[in-house]
C-alpha positions in Angstrom: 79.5 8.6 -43.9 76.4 8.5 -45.8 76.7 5.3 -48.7 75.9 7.9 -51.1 77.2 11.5 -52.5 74.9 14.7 -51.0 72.4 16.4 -53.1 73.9 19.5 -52.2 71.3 22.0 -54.3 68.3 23.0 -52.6 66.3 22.6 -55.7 65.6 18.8 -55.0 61.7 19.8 -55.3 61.3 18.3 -58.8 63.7 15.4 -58.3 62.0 14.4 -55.2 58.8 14.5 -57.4 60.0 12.4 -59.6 61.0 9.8 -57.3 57.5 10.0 -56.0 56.0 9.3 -59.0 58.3 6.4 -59.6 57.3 5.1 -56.2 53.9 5.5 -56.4 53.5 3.9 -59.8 56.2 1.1 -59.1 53.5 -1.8 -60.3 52.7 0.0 -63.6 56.3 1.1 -64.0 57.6 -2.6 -63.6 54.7 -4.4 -65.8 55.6 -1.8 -68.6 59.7 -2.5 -68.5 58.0 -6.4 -68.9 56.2 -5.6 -72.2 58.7 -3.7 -73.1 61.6 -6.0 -72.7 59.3 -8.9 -74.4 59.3 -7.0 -77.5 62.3 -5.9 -77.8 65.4 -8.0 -77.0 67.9 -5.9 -74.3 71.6 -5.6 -75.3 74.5 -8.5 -73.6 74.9 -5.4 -71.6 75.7 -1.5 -71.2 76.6 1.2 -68.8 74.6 4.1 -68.6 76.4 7.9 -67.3 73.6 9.8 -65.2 73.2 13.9 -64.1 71.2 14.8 -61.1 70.6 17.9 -61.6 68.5 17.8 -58.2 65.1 19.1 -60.5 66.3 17.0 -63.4 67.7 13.6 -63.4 68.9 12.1 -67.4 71.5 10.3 -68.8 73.9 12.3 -70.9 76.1 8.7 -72.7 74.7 5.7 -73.2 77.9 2.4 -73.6 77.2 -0.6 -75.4 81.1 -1.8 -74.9 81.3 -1.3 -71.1 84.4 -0.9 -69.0 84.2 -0.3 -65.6 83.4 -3.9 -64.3 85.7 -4.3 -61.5 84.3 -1.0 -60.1 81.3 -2.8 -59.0 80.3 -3.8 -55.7 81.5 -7.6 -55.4 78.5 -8.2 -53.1 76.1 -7.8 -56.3 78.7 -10.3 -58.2 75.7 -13.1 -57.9 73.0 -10.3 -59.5 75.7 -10.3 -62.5 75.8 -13.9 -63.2 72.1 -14.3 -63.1 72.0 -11.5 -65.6 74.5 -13.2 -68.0 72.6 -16.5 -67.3 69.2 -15.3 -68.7 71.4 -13.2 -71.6 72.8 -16.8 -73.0 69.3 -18.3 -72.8 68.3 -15.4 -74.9 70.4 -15.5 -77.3 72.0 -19.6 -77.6 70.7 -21.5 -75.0 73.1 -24.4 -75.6 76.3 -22.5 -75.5 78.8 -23.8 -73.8 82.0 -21.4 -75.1 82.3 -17.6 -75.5 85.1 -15.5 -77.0 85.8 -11.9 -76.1 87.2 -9.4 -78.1 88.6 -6.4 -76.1 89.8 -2.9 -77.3 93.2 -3.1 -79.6 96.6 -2.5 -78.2 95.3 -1.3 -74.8 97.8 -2.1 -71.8 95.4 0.4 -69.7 94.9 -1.2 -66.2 91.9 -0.2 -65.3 90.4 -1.6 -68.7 92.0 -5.1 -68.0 91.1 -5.6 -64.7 87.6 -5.0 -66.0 87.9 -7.4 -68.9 88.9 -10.1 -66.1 85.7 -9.3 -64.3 83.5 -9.7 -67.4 85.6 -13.0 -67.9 85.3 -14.1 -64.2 81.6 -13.4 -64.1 80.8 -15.3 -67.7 82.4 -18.2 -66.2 80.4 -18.5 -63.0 77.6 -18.4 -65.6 78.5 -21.6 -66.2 80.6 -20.8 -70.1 84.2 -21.3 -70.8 85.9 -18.1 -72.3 88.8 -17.4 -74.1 89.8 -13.7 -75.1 90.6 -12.9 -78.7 92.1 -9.7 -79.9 91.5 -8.3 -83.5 95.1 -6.8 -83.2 97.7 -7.5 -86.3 99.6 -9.5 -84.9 100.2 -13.3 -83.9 100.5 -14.9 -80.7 99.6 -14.9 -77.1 100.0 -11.8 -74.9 99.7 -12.9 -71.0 99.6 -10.0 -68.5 99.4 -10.3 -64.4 97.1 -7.6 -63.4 97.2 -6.0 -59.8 94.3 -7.5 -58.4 96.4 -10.9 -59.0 94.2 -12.2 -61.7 95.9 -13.0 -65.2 94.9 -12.5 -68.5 95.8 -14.1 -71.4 94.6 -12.7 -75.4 94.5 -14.9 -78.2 94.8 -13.7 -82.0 90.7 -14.0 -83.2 90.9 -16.5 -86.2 88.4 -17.5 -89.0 87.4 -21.3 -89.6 85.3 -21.0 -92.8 82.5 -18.5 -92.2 82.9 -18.9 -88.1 85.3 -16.7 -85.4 87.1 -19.3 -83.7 90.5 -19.4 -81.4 92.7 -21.8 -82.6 90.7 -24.9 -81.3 87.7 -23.1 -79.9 84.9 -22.5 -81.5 81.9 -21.0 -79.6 78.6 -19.9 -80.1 78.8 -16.1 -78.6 81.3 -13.9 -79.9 80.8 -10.9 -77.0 82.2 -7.7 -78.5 84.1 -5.3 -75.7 85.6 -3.2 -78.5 83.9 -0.3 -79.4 85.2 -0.5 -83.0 86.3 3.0 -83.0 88.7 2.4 -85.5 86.7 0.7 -88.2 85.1 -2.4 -88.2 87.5 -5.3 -89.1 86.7 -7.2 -92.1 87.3 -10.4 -89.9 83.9 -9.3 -88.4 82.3 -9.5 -91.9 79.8 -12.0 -93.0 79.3 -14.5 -90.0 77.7 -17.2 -89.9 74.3 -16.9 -88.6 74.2 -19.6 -86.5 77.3 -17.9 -84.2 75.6 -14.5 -82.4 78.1 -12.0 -82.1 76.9 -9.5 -79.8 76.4 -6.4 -79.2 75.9 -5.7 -83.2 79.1 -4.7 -84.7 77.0 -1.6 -86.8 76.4 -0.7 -83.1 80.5 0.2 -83.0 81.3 3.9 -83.2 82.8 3.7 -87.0 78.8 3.6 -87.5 76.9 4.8 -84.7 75.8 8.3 -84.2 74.9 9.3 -80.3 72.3 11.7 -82.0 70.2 8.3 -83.4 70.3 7.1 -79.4 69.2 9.8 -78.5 65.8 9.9 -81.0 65.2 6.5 -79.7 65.6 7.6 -76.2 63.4 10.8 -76.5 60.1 8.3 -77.7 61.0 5.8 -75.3 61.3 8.6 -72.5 58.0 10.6 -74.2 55.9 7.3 -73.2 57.4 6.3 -70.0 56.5 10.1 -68.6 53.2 9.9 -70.3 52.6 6.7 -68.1 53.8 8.3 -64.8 52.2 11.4 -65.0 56.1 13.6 -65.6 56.8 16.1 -68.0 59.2 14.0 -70.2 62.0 17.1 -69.8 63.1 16.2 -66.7 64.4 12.2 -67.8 65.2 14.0 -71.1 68.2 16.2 -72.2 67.1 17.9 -75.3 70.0 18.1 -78.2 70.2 19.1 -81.6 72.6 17.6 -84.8 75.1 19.5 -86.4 76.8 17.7 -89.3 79.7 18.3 -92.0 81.6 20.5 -89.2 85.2 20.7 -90.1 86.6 22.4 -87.0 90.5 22.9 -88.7 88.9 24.5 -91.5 86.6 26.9 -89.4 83.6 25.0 -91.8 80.4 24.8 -90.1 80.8 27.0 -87.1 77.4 29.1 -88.1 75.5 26.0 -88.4 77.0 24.9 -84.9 76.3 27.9 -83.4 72.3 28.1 -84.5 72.1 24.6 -83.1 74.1 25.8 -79.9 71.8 29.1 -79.1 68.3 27.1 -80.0 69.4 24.7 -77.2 69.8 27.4 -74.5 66.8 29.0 -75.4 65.0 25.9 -75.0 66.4 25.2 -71.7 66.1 28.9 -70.7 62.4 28.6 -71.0 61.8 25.3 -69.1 64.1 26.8 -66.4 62.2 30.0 -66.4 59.1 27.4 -66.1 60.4 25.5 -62.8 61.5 28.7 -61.2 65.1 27.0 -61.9 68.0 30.2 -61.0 71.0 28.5 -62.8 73.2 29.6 -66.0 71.9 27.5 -68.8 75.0 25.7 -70.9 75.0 22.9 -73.8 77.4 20.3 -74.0 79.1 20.0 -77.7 80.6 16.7 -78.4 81.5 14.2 -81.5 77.8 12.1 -82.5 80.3 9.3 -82.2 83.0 8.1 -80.2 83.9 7.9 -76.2 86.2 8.0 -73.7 85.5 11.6 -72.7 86.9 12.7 -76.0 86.2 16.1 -78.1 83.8 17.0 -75.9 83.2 21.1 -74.5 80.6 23.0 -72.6 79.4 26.3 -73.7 77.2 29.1 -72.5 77.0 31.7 -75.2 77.1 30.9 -79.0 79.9 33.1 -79.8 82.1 31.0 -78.0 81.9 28.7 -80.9 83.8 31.7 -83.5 85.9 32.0 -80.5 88.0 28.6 -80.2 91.4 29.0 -81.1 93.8 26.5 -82.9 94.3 24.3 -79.6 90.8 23.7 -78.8 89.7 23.3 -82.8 92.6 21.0 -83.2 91.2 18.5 -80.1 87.5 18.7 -80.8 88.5 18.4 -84.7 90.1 14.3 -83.9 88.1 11.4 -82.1 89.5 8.2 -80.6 92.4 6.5 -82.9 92.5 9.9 -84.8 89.0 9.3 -86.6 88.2 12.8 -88.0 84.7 14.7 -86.7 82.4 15.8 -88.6 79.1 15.2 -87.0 78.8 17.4 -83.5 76.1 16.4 -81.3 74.8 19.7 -79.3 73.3 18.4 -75.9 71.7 20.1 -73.0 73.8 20.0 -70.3 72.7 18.7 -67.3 74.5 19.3 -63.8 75.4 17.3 -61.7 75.2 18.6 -57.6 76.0 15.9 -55.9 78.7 16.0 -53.7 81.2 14.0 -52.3 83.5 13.8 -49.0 85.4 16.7 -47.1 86.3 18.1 -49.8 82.7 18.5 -52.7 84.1 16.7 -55.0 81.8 16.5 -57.9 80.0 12.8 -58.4 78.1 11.3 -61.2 76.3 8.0 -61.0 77.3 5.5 -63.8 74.4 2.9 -63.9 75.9 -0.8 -65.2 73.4 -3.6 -66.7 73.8 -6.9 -67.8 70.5 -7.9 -70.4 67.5 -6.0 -68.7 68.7 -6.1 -65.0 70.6 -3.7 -63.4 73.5 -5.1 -62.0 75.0 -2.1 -59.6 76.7 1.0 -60.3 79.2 3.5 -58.8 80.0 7.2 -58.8 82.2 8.7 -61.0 83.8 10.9 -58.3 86.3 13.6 -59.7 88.6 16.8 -57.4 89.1 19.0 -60.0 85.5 19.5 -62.4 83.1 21.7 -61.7 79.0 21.1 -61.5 78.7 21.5 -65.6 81.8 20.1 -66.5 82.7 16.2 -68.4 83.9 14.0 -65.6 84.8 11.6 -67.8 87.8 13.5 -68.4 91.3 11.4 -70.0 94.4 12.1 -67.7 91.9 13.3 -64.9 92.1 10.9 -62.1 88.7 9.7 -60.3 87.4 7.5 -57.4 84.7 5.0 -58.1 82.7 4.5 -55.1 80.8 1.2 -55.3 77.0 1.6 -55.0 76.2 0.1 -51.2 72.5 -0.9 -52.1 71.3 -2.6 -55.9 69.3 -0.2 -58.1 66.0 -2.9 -57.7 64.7 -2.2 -54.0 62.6 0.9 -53.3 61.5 1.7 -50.0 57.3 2.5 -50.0 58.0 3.6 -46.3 60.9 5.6 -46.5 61.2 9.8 -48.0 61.3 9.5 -52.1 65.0 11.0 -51.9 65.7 8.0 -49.1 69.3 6.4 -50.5 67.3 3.0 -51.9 64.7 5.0 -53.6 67.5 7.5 -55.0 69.0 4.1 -56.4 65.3 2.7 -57.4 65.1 6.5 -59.7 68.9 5.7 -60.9 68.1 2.4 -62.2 64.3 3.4 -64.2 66.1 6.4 -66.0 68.9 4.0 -67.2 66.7 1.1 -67.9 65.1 3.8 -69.9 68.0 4.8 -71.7 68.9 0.4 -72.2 65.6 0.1 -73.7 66.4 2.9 -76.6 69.4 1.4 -77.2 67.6 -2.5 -77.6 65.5 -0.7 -80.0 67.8 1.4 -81.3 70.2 -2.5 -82.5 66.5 -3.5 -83.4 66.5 -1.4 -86.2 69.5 -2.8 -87.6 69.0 -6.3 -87.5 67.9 -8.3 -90.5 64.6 -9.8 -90.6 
């Protein structure tokens, strides 16, 4: 069996384009990511969900708090601790000790076994690490985990104006929670000579997935100026919608306008590629993750047409923040394939600082091509990426499996770099 899903569509013409381009202008693309990166420090590290639409290839969620770890190809484990190497040198080059603090009062396996990893990996880096929850409660909580790994969380303490762990005091504080239930006073006023990282403004009790995805529409607007694409095809237009109360039935005109400009939009660049698909957007929360309050629509109306059940999930995000703010987002499908049975797959790209570090496909039995695979309660299969994301083939067909990968790895590095600019804007000078 082929190491990666089918592109079952026959519209690959674009897509295949694309990778062309990326290909042919490999040099140029590489020396810009360079500049780039020189300018504007990358995040500790992020996860990146990808569509290939087979004539359009973007990323739809963009994860400064990655999960997913242990889902990752151990044969790229030495590309990982390279990639935390030059992040500590960027940010405290004489660190010797790093805390992590996880997501609150999670006993989800999955989640542990890929805190371990991060832990495993920062330590062949050459750091000690303790984990520290923010949880309100005292005391150690030691768990053995399947893979037969343990993991041990500390109560996170503060020593003056420092984050410490009883003894432990260390230069990197690397945040793994995505602060979707408020940011913790404890993270307040920190020294400035102890990083914590990524930014805690960058948690979802402040960020908005619409301010992203500005960043990534400039950032995506000169990257296809360089390579000669129309910016569309690396880019999922969206619109904001903001003080929707979905209980109260507030906001649904406002929703709805944003919903039908969105499908005209993509009705004419579909009617411009010759594409023969039914348009849809994807409505979901500005903030928040985990697949949550998320819904596709094809027709407007379907937004006066929700009843209480559907208002009542979209209206409540993770740890039963209230939503307000709706992000209305092209929606991209995804039509690759995988196995006996077509079950839908989605690449999620992983990086650690600027260098992507592997990936896998989010592989899921029961979603259809225009549908969330990120679904909660839905079972998947990660499949491990087979080759890194870093090694075209010049002699090999554009849609070859490394130069697939190669395309994978630009558009997320793509979507990294809004992101670096997007914490840039929030740091003090």
């Amino acid at each position: 069996m082929s190491a990666v899903p089918n592109l079952t569509t026959a519209l690959t013409g674009p897509l295949q384009e694309i990778e062309s381009h990326f290909l042919s202008n490999q040099t140029e693309i590489e020396h810009w990511f360079r500049s780039q990166w020189m300018a504007t420090q990358a995040p500790f590290y992020g996860s990146v969900d990808l569509r290939n639409a087979g004539f359009k290839l973007a990323p739809v969620d963009t994860n400064l708090f990655p999960a997913g770890f242990n889902n990752l190809n151990t044969a790229f484990l030495p590309l990982c601790v390279q990639a935390v190497q030059a992040a500590i040198e960027h940010l405290c080059p004489n660190a010797r000790r790093l805390i992590i603090v996880p997501e609150s009062h999670t006993r989800n396996l999955f989640y542990l076994e890929s805190l371990a990893t991060i832990r495993d990996i920062i330590e062949k880096a050459g750091l000690q690490v303790r984990i520290a929850h923010i949880d309100n409660e005292e005391g150690d909580r030691t768990l053995d985990l399947p893979s037969g790994r343990q993991l041990t969380q500390e109560a996170l303490q503060r020593k003056d104006s420092r984050l410490v762990v009883k003894d432990f005091d260390p230069c990197i504080v690397l945040l793994n929670n995505d602060l979707s239930d408020g940011r913790p006073a404890i993270l307040d006023d920190i020294d400035p000579d102890q990083t914590v990282t990524p930014l805690p403004a960058m948690g979802w009790s402040d960020r908005m997935k619409s301010d992203h995805f500005a960043h990534y529409k400039r950032v995506s607007a000169e990257f296809s100026e360089l390579v000669g694409i129309d910016p569309w095809i690396i880019d999922p237009h969206f619109r904001k919608c903001g003080k929707i109360d979905f209980k109260a039935r507030e906001g649904e005109d406002c929703l709805a306008d944003n919903v039908n400009e969105v499908l005209e939009y993509i009705r004419s660049k579909y009617v411009e590629y010759g594409i023969d698909e039914e348009p849809f957007v994807i409505a979901k929360a500005d903030s928040g993750t985990y697949g949550m309050n998320i819904m596709t629509i094809r027709d407007a109306k379907e937004i006066h047409e929700l009843n209480r059940k559907q208002r009542n999930k979209m209206a409540r995000g993770k740890g039963g923040s209230m939503v307000t703010d709706v992000l209305v987002q092209e929606g991209v499908f995804t039509f690759e394939t995988w196995g006996s049975k077509n079950a839908i797959a989605e690449p999620v790209i992983y990086m650690i600082d600027h260098s992507v570090v592997g990936g896998f496909y989010r592989v899921h039995t029961k979603r259809g091509v225009n549908e969330n695979l990120n679904a909660p309660g839905m079972h998947f299969e990660p499949l491990a990426f087979a080759d890194t994301c870093n090694l075209p083939d010049q002699s090999a067909a554009p849609d070859a499996e490394p130069n697939r990968f190669y395309a994978y790895g630009v558009v997320a590095r793509l979507a990294l770099l809004a992101a670096a600019r997007e914490i840039h804007t929030l740091q003090p000078e």
